[in-house]
N, C-alpha and C positions, 0 to 999 in steps of 0.2 A: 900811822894813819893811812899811809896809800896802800899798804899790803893790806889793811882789814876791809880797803872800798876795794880791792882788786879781786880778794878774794869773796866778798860778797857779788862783786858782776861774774865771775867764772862760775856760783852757786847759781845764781839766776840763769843765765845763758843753758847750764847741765838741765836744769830741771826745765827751763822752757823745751830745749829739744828733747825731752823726755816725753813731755806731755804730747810733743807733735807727734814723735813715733807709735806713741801708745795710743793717739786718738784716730790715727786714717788705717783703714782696711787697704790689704793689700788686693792686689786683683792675680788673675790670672794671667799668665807671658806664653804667647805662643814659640818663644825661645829664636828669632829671627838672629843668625850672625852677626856682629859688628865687624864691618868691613875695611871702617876710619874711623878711629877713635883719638880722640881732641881733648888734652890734659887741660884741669882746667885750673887757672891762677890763682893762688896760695892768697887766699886776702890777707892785707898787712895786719887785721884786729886780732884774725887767728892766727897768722906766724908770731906776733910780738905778746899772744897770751897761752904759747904752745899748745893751741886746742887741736889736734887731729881726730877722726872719725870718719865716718863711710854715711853716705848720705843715699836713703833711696829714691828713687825717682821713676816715675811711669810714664813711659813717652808712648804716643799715638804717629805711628811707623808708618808712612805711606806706601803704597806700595811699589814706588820708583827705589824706598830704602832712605826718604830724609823725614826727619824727624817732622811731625805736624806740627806736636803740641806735646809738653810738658808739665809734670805736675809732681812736688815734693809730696812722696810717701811716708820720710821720715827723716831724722838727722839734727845737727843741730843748726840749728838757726843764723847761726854765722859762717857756714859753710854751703849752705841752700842755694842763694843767688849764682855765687860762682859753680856750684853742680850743676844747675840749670841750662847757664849759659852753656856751659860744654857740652852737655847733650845734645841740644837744639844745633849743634855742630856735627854731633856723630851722622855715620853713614852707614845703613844695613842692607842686608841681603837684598835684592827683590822679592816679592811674591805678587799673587793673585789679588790681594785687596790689602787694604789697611789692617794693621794689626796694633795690639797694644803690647809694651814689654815693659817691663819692670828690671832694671837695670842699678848697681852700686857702681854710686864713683867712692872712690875711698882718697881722703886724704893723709898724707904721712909729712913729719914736718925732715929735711934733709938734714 
């Protein structure tokens, strides 16, 4: 009984981040370095249902190099919030104005 409801939320969860990667348009990355990059916490739902995957994300770069703003391009849905949060940590190059990059964080289970 708990491996047929377990394996019904791991069918849900795959095809929910399916449908989020397949529904957002990616953009364009002016490629800005990452300077300090901020690993980000393995949530206990996905380490104890061994989901790993790469999550993308399009952050709005200011041009000091800290993250403004965030936004999930794709990935699965249980791995999102914690991608987030660790970008909104990264540190890049500087430049002349704000840019936007499109960046994967990838998770791997140890």
């Amino acid at each position: 009984m708990r491996r047929g409801v377990r394996c019904v939320a791991v069918a849900f969860i795959w095809l929910t981040g399916l449908a989020i990667a397949q529904s957002v348009p990616t953009s364009l990355s002016s490629e800005r370095k990452v300077t300090a990059r901020v690993a980000p916490d393995y949530p206990e739902l996905a380490r104890r249902m061994h989901i790993r995957g790469v999550v993308k994300v399009e952050a709005v770069v200011r041009s000091n190099g800290s993250v403004k703003s965030a936004r999930v391009l794709g990935g699965n849905p249980v791995l999102v919030d914690a991608a987030l949060t660790a970008v909104g940590k990264w540190k890049f190059q500087p430049a002349q104005a704000d840019t936007t990059e499109v960046v994967q964080v990838a998770f791997e289970l140890e």
